[in-house]
gemmi code that builds the backbone of each chain (N, CA, C; Angstrom):
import gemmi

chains = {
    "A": [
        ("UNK", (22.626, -21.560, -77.047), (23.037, -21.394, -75.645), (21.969, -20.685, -74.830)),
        ("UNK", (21.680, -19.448, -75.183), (20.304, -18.686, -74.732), (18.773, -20.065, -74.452)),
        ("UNK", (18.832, -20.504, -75.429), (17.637, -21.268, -75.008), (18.123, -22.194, -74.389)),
        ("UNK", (18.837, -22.700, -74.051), (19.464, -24.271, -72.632), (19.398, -22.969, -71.512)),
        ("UNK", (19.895, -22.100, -71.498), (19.960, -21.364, -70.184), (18.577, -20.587, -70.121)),
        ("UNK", (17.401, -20.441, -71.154), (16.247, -20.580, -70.683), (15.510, -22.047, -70.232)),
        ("UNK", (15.972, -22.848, -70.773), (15.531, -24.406, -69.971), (15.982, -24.734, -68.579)),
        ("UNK", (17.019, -24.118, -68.555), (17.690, -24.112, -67.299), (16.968, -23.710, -66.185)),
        ("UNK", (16.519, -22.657, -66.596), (15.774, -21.645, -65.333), (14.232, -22.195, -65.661)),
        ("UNK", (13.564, -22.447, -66.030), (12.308, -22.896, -66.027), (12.475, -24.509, -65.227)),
        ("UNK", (13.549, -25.315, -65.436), (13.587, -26.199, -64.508), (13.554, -26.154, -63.433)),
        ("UNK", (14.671, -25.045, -62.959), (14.725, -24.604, -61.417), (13.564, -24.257, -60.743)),
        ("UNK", (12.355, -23.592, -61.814), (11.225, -23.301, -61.236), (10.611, -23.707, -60.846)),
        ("UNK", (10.457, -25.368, -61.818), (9.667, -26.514, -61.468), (10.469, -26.981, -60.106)),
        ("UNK", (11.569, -27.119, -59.720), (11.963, -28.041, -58.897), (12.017, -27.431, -57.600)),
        ("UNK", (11.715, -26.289, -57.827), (11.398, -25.653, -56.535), (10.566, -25.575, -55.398)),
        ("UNK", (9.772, -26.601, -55.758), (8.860, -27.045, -54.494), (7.375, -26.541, -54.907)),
        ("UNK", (6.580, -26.939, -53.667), (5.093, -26.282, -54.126), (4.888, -24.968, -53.846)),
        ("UNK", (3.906, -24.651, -54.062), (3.598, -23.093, -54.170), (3.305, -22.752, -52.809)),
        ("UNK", (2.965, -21.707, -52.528), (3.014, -21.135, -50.832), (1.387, -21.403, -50.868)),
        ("UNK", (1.145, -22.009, -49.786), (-0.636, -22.051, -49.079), (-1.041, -20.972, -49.458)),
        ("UNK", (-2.538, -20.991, -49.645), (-2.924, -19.636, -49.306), (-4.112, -20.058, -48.152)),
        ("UNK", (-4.529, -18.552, -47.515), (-5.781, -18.560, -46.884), (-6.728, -18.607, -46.979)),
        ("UNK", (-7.342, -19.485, -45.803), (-8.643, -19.553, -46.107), (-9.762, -18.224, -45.586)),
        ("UNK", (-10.526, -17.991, -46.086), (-11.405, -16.527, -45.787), (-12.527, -16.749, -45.629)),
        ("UNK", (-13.433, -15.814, -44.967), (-15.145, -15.786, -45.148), (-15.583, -15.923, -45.908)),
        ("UNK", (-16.726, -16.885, -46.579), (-17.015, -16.607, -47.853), (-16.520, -17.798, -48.545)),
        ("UNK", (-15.678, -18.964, -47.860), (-14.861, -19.814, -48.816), (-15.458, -20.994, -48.511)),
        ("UNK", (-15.792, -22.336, -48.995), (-15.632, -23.590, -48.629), (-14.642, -24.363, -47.553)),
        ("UNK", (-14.677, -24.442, -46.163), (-13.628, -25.208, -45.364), (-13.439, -26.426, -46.136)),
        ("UNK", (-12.181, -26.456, -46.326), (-11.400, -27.533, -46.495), (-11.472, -28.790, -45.871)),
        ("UNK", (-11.831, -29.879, -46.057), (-12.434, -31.351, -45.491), (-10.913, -31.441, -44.697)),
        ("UNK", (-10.901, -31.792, -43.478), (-9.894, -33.073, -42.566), (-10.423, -33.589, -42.021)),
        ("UNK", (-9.735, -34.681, -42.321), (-10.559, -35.747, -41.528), (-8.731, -36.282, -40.132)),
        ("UNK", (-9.016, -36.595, -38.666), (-7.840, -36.954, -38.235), (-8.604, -36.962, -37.012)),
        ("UNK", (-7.688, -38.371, -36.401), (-7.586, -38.623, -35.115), (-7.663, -38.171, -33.940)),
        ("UNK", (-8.560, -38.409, -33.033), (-8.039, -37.966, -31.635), (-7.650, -39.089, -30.882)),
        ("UNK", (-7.524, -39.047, -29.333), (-6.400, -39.312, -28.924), (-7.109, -41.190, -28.689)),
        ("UNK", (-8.301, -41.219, -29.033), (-9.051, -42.973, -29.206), (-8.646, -43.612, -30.609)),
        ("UNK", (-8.178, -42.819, -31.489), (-7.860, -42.764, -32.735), (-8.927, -43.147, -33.660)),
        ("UNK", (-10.123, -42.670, -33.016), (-11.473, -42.273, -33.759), (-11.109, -41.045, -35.043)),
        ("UNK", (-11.591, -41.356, -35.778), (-10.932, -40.296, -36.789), (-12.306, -39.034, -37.096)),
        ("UNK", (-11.928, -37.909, -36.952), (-13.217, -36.902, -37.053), (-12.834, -36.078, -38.143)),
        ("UNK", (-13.739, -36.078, -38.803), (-14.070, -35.431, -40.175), (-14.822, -33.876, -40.434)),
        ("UNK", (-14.336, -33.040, -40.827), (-15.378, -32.049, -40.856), (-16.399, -32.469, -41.831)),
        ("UNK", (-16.387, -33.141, -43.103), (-17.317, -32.893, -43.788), (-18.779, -34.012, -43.141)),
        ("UNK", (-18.600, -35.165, -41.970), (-19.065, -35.794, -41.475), (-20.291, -34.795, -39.949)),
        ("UNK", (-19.458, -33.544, -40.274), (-20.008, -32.304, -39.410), (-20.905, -31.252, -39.993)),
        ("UNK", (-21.062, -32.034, -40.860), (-22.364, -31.066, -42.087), (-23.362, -31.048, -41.899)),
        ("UNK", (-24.310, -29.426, -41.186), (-25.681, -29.661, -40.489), (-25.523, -28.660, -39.189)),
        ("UNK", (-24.155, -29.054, -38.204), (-23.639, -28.308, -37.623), (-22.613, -27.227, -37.691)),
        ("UNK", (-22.544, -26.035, -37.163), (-21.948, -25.073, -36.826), (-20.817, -25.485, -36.243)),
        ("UNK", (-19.543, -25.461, -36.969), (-18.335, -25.985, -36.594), (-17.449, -24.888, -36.006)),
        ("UNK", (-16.406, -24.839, -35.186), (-15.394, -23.934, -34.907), (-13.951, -24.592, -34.708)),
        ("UNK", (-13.786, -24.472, -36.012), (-12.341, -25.325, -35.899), (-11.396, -24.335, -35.236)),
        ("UNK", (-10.575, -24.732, -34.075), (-9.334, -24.423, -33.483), (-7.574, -24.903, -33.666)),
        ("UNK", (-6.949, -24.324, -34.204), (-5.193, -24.852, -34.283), (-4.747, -24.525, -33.258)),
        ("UNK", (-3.928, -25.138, -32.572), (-3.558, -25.093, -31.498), (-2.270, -25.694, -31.360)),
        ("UNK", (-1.452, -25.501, -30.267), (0.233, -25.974, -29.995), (0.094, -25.953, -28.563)),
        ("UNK", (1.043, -27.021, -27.784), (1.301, -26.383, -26.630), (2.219, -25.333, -26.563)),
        ("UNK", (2.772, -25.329, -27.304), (4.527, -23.831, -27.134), (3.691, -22.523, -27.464)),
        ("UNK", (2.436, -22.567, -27.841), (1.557, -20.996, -27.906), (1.002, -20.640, -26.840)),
        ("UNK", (1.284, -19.475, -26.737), (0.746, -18.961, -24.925), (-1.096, -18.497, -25.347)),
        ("UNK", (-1.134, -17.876, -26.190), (-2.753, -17.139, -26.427), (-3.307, -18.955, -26.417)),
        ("UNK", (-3.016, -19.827, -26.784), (-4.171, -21.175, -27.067), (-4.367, -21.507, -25.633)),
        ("UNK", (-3.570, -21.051, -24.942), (-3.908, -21.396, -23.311), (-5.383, -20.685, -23.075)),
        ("UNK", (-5.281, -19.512, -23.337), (-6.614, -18.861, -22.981), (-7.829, -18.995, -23.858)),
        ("UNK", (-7.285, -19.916, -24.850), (-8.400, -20.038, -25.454), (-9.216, -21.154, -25.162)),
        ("UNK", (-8.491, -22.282, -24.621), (-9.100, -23.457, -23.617), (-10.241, -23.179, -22.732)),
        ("UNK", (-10.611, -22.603, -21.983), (-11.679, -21.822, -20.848), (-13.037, -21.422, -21.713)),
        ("UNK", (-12.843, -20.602, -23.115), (-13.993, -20.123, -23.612), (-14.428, -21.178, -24.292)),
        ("UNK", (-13.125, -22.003, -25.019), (-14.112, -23.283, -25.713), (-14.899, -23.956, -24.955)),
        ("UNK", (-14.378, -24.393, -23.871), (-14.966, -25.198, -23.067), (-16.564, -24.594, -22.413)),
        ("UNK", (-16.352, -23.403, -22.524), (-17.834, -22.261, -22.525), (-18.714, -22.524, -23.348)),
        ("UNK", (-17.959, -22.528, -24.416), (-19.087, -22.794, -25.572), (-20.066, -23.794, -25.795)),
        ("UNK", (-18.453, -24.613, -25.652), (-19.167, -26.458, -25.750), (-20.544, -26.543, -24.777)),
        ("UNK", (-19.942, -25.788, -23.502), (-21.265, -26.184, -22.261), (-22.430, -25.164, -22.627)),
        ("UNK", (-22.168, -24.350, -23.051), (-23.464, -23.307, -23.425), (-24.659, -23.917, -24.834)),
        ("UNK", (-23.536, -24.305, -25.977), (-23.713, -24.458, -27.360), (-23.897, -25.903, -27.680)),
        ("UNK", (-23.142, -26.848, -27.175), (-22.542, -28.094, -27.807), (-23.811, -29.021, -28.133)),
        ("UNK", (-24.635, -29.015, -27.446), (-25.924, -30.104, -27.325), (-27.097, -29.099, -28.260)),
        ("UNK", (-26.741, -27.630, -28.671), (-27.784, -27.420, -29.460), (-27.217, -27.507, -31.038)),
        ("UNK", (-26.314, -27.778, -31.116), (-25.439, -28.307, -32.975), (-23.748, -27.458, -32.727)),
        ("UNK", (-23.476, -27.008, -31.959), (-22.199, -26.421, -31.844), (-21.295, -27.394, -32.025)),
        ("UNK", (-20.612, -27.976, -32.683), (-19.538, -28.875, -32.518), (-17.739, -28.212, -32.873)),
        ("UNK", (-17.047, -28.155, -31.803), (-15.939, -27.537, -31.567), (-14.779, -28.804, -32.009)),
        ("UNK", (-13.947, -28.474, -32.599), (-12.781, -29.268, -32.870), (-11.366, -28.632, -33.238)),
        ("UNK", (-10.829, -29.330, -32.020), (-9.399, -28.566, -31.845), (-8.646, -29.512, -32.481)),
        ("UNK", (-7.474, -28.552, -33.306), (-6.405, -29.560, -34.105), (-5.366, -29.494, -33.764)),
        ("UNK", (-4.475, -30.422, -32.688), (-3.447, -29.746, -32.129), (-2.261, -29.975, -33.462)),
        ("UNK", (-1.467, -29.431, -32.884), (0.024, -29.324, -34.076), (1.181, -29.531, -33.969)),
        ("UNK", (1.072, -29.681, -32.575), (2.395, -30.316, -31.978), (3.528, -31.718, -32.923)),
        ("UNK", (4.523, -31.356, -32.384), (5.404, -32.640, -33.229), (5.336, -33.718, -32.422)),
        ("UNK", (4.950, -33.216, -30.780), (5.463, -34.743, -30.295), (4.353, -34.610, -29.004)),
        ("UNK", (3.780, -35.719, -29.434), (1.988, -36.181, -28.857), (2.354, -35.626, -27.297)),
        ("UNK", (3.374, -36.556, -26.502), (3.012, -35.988, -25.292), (3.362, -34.236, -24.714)),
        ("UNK", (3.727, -33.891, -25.539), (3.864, -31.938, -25.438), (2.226, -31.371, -25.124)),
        ("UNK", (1.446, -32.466, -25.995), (0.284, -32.118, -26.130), (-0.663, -32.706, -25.422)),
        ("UNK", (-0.536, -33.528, -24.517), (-1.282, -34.442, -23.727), (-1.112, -34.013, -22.737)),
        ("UNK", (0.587, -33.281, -22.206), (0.493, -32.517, -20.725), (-0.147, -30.881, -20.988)),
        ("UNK", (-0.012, -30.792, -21.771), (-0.932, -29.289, -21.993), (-2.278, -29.586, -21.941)),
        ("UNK", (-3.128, -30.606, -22.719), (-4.153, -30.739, -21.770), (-4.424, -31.717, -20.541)),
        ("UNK", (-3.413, -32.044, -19.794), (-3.324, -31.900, -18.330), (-3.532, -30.602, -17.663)),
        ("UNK", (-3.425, -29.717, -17.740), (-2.927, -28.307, -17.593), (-4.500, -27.609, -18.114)),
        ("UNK", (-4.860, -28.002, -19.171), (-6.012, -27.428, -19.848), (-6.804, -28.375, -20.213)),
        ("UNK", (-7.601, -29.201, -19.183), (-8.392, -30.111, -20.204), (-9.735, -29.053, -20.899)),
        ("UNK", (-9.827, -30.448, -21.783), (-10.931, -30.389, -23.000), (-11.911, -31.462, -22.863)),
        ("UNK", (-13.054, -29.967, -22.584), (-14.605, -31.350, -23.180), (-15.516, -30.950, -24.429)),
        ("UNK", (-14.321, -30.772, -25.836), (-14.586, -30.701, -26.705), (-13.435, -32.251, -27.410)),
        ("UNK", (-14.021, -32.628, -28.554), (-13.178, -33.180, -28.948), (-11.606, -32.660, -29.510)),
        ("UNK", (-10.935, -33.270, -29.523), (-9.439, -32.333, -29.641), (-8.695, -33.633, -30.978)),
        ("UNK", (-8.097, -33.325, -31.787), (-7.463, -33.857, -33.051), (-6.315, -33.609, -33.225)),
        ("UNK", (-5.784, -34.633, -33.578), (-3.785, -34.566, -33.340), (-3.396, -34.619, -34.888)),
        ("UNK", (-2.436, -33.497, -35.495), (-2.142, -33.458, -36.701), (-0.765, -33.000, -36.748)),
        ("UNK", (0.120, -34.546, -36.098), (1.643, -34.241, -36.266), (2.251, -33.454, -37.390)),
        ("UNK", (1.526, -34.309, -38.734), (2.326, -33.473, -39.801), (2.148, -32.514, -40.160)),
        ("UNK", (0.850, -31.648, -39.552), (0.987, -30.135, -40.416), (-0.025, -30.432, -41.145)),
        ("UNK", (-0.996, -31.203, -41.922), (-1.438, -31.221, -43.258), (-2.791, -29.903, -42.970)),
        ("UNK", (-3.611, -30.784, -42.107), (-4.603, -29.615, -41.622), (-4.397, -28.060, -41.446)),
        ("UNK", (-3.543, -27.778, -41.119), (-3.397, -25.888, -40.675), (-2.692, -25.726, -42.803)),
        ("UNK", (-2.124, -26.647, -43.018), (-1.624, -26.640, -44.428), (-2.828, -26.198, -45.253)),
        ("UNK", (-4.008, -26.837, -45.272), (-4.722, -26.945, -45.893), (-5.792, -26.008, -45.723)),
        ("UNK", (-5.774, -25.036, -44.828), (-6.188, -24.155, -43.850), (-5.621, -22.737, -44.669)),
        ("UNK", (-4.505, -22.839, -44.557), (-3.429, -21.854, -44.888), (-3.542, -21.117, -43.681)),
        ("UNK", (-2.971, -21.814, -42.247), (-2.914, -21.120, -41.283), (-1.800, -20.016, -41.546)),
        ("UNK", (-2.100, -18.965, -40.428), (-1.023, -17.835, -40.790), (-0.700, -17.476, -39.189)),
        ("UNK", (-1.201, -17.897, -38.770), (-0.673, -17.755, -37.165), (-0.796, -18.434, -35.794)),
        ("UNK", (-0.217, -18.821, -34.562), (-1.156, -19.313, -34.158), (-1.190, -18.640, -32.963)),
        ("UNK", (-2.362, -19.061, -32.369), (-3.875, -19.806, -33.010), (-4.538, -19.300, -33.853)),
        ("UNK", (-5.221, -20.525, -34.858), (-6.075, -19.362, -35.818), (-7.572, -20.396, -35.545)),
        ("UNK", (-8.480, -19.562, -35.714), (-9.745, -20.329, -35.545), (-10.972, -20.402, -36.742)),
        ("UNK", (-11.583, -20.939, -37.091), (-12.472, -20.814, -37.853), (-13.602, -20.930, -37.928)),
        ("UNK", (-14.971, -20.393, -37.662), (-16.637, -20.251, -37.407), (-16.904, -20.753, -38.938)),
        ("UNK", (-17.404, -22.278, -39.062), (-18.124, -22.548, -40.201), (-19.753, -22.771, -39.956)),
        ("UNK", (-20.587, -22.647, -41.429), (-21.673, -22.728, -40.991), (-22.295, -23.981, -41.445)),
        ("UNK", (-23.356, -24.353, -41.450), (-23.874, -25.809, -41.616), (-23.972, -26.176, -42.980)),
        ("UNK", (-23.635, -25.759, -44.086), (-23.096, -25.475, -45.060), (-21.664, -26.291, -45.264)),
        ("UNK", (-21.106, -25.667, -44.409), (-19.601, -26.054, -45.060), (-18.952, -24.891, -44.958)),
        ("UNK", (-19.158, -23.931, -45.364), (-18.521, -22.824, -45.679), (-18.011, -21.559, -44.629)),
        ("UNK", (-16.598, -21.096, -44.276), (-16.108, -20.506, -43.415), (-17.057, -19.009, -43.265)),
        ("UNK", (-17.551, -18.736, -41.606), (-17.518, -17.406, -41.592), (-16.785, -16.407, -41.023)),
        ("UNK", (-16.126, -16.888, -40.001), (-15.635, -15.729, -39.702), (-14.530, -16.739, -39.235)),
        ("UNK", (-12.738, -15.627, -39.382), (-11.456, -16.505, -39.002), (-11.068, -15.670, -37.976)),
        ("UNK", (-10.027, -16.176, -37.318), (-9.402, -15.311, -36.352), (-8.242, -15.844, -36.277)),
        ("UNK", (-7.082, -14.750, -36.283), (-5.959, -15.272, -36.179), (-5.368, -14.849, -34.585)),
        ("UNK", (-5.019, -15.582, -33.965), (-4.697, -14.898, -32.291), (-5.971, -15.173, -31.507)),
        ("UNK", (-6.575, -14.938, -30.435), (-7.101, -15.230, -29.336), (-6.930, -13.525, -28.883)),
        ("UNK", (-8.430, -13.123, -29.409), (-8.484, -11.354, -28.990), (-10.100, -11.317, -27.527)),
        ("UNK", (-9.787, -11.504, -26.851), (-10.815, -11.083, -25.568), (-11.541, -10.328, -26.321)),
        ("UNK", (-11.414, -9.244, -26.618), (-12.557, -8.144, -27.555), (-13.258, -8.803, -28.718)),
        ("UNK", (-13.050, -9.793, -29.677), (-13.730, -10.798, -30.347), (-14.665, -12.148, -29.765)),
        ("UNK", (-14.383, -12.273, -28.778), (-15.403, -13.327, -28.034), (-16.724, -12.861, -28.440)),
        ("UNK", (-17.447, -11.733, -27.909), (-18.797, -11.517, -27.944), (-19.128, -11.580, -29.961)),
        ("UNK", (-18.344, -11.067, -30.174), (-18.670, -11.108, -31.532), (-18.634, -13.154, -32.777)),
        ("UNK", (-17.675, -13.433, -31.605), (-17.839, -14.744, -31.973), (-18.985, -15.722, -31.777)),
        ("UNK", (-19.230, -15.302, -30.313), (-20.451, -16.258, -29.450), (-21.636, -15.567, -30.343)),
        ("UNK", (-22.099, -14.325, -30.604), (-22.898, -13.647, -31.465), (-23.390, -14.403, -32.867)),
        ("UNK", (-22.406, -14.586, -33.718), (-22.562, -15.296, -34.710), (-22.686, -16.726, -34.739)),
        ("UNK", (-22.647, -16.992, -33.379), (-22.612, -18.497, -33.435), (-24.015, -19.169, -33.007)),
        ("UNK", (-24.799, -17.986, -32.235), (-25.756, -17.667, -32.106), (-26.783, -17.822, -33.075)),
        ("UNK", (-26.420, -16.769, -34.061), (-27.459, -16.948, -35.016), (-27.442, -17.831, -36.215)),
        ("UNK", (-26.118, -18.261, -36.213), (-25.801, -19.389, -37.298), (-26.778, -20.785, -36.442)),
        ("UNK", (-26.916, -20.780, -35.387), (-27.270, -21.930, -34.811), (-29.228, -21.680, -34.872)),
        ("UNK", (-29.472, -20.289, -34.998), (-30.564, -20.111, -35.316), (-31.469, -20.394, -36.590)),
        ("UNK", (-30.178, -19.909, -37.426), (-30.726, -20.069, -39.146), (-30.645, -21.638, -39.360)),
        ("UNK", (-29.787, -22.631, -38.982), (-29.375, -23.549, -39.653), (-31.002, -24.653, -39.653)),
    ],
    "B": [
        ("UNK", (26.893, -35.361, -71.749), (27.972, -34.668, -70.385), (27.543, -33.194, -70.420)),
        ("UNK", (26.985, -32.161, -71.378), (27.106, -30.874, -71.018), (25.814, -31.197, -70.180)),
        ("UNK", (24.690, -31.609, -71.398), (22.725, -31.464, -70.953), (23.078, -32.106, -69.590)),
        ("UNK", (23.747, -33.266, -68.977), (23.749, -33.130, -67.819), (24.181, -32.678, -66.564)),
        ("UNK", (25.379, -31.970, -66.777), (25.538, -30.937, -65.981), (24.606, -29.776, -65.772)),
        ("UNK", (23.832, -28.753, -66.714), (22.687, -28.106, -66.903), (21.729, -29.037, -65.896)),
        ("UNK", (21.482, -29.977, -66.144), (20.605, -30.023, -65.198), (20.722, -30.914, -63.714)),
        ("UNK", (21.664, -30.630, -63.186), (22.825, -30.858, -62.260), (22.705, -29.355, -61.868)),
        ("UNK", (22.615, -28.383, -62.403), (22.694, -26.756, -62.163), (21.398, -26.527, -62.064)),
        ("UNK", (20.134, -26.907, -62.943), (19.454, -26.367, -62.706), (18.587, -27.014, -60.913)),
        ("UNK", (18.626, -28.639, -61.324), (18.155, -28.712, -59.551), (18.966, -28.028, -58.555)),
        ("UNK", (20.178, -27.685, -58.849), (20.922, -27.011, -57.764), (20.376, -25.850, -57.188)),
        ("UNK", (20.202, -25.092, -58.237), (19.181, -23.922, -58.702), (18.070, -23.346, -57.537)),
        ("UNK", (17.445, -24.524, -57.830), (16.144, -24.792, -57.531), (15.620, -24.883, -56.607)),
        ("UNK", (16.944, -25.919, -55.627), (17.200, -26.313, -54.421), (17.622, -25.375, -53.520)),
        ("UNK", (17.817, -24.595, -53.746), (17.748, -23.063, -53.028), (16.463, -22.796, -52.102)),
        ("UNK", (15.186, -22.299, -53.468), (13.972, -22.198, -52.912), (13.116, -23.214, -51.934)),
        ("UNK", (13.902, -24.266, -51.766), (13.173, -24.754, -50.843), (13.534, -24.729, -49.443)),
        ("UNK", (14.146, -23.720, -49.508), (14.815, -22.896, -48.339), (13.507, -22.539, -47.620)),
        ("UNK", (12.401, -22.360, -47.685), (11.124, -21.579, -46.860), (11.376, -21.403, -45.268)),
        ("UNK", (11.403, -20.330, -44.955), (11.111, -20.485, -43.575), (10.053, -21.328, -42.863)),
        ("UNK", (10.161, -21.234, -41.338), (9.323, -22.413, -41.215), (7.814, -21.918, -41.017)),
        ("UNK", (6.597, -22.517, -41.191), (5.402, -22.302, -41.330), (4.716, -21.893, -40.389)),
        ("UNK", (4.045, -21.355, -39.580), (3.454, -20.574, -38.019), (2.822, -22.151, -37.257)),
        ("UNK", (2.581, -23.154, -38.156), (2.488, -24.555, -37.084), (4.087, -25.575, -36.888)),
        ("UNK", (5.095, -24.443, -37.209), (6.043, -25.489, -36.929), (7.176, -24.801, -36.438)),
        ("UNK", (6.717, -23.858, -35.878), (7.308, -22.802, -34.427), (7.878, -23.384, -33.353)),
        ("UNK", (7.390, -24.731, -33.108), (7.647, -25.513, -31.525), (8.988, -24.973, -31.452)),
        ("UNK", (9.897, -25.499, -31.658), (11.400, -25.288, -31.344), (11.556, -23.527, -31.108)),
        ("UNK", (11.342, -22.795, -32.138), (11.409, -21.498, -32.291), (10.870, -21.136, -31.058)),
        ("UNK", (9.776, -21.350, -30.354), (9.303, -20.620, -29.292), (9.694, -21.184, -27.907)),
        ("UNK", (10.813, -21.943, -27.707), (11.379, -22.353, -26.436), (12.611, -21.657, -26.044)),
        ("UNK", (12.104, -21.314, -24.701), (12.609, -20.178, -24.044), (14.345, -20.101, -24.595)),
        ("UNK", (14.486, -21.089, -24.599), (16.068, -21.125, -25.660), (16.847, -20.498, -26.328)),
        ("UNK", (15.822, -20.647, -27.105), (15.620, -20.120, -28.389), (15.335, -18.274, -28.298)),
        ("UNK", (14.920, -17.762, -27.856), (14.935, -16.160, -27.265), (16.460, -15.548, -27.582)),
        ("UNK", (16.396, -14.106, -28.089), (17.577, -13.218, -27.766), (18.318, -13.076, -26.085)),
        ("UNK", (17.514, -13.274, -25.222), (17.299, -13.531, -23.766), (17.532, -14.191, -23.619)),
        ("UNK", (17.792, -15.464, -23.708), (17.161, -16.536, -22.828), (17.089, -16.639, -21.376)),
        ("UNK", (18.590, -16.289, -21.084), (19.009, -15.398, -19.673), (18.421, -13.934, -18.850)),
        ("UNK", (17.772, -13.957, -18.289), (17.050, -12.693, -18.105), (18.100, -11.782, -17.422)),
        ("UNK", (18.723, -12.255, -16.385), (19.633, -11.469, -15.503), (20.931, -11.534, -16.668)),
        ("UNK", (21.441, -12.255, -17.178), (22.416, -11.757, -18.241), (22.109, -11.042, -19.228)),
        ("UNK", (20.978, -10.897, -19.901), (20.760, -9.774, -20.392), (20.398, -8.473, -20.036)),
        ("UNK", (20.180, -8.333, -18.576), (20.393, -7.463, -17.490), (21.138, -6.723, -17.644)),
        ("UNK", (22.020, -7.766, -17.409), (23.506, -7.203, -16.798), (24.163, -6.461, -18.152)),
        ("UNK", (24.131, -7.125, -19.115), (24.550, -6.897, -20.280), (23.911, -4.884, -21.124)),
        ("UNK", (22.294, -5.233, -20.643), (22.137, -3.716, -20.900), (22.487, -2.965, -20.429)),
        ("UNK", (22.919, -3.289, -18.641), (23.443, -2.172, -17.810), (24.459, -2.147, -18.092)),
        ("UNK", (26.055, -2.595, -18.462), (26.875, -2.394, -19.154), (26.768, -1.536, -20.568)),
        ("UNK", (26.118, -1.744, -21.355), (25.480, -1.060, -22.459), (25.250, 0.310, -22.479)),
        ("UNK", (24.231, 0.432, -21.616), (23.786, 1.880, -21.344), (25.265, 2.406, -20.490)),
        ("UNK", (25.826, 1.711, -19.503), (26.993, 2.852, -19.063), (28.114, 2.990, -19.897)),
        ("UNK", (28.335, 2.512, -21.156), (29.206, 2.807, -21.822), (29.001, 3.633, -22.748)),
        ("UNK", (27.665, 3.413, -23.653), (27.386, 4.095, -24.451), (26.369, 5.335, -24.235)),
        ("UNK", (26.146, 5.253, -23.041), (25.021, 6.625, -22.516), (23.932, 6.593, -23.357)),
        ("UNK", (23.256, 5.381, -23.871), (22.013, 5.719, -24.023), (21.382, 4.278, -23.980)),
        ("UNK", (20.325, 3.292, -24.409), (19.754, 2.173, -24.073), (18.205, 2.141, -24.719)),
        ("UNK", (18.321, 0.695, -24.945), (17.270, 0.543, -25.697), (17.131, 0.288, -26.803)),
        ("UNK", (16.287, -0.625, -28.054), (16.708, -1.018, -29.427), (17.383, -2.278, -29.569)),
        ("UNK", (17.200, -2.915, -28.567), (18.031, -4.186, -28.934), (16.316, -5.178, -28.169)),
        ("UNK", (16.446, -6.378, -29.065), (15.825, -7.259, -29.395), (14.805, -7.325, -30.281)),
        ("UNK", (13.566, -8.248, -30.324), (12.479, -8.227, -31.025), (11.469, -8.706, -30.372)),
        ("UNK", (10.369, -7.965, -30.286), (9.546, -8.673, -29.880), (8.493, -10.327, -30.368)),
        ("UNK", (7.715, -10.794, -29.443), (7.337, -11.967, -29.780), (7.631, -13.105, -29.452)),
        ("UNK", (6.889, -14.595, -29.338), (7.843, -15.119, -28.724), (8.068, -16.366, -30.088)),
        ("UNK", (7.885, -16.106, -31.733), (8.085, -16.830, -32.885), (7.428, -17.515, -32.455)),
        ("UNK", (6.021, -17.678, -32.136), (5.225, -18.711, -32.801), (3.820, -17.446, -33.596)),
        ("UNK", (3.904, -16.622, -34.275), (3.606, -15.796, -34.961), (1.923, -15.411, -34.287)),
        ("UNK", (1.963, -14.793, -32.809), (0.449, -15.077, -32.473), (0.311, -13.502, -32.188)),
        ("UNK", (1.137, -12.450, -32.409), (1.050, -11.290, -31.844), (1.543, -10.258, -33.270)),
    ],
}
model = gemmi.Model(1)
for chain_id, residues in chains.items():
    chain = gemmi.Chain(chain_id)
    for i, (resn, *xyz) in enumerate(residues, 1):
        res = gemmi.Residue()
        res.name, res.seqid = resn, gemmi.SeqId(i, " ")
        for name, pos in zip(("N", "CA", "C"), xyz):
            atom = gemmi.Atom()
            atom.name, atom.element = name, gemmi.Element(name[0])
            atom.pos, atom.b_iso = gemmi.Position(*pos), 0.0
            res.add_atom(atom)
        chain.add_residue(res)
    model.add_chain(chain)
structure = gemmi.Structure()
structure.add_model(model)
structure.setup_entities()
């Protein structure tokens, strides 16, 4: 009896679904997505290898991704033509939530639609917005979870010299 | 008939944990104004000022944030 009611509970364990995401950190390999924007051109990070990437998650129902629209779009015009390539992943469930938000906020970065979640999944987002500074490498440097005004300079900084070294 | 009841119990089990709350990209619903302890601003107004004159003191009620986990 003891051992069926240890089989018992080791089943339940298995059937319990997958394990919780974890995060991604400085120091780690970004995780390849590849997904659509709104031409249904499909954009790839690992097709972004060479350049200094800054992946963005984004929603329209998040108030901080509003303000984060203005600096990307900074970047892109400051950065974009010297290897900066910016890619926003929106997360929305339902495309046009996200099409009048950028009515509201356009983008002249490319922007990527990931109804199901897999991307921030694979991310192990933990909040949103969370952002990610990769370098030409592949590999994440610096994350941010939220949209902090006091992190800009320190972002544009590193993006700086990542665009220097590469 | 028993081994399959056991495991009739154990997915039951199991089926619990996939209870997860929902993930910080799947907030949409959660963060519409709706959805708030508030949603009503002047009824929850009204409601603290009732509050505080009954109980002579105020304050401690809600949570902050607006659940899409950015603060």
């Amino acid at each position: 009896m003891k051992i069926t009611l240890i089989w018992v509970l080791v089943l339940a364990t298995l059937a319990a679904g997958p394990p919780p995401a974890f995060a991604t950190e400085p120091g780690q390999p970004a995780p390849n997505i590849a997904l659509p924007n709104a031409q249904g051109r499909v954009v790839a990070l690992d097709g972004l290898r060479g350049q200094v990437v800054y992946v963005d998650f984004w929603a329209s129902w998040c108030g901080p991704c509003r303000r984060a629209f203005p600096w990307m779009n900074e970047m892109q015009q400051k950065y974009g033509g010297k290897g900066l390539a910016i890619v926003a992943v929106n997360v929305d469930k339902k495309r046009a939530d996200a099409e009048k938000f950028l009515g509201q906020f356009p983008a002249n970065f490319p922007v990527v639609f990931d109804e199901a979640g897999a991307a921030p999944a694979a991310f192990g987002v933990k909040g949103m917005p969370s952002s990610y500074l990769i370098d030409a490498r592949g590999n994440v440097v610096l994350v941010e979870r939220g949209f902090l005004d006091e992190h800009r300079a320190e972002f544009e900084d590193r993006v700086k010299s990542l665009l220097a070294s590469r | 008939m028993r081994s399959s009841l056991l495991l009739a119990c154990a997915l039951a089990l199991g089926g619990c944990a996939t209870m997860s709350p929902p993930q910080p990209w799947e907030r949409g619903d959660l963060a519409k104004p709706s959805m708030q302890f508030d949603a009503d601003k002047l009824e929850a107004r009204t409601q603290q000022h009732i509050y505080a004159s009954k109980e002579v003191t105020t304050g401690g009620y809600g949570v902050g944030g607006g659940g899409c986990g950015c603060n």
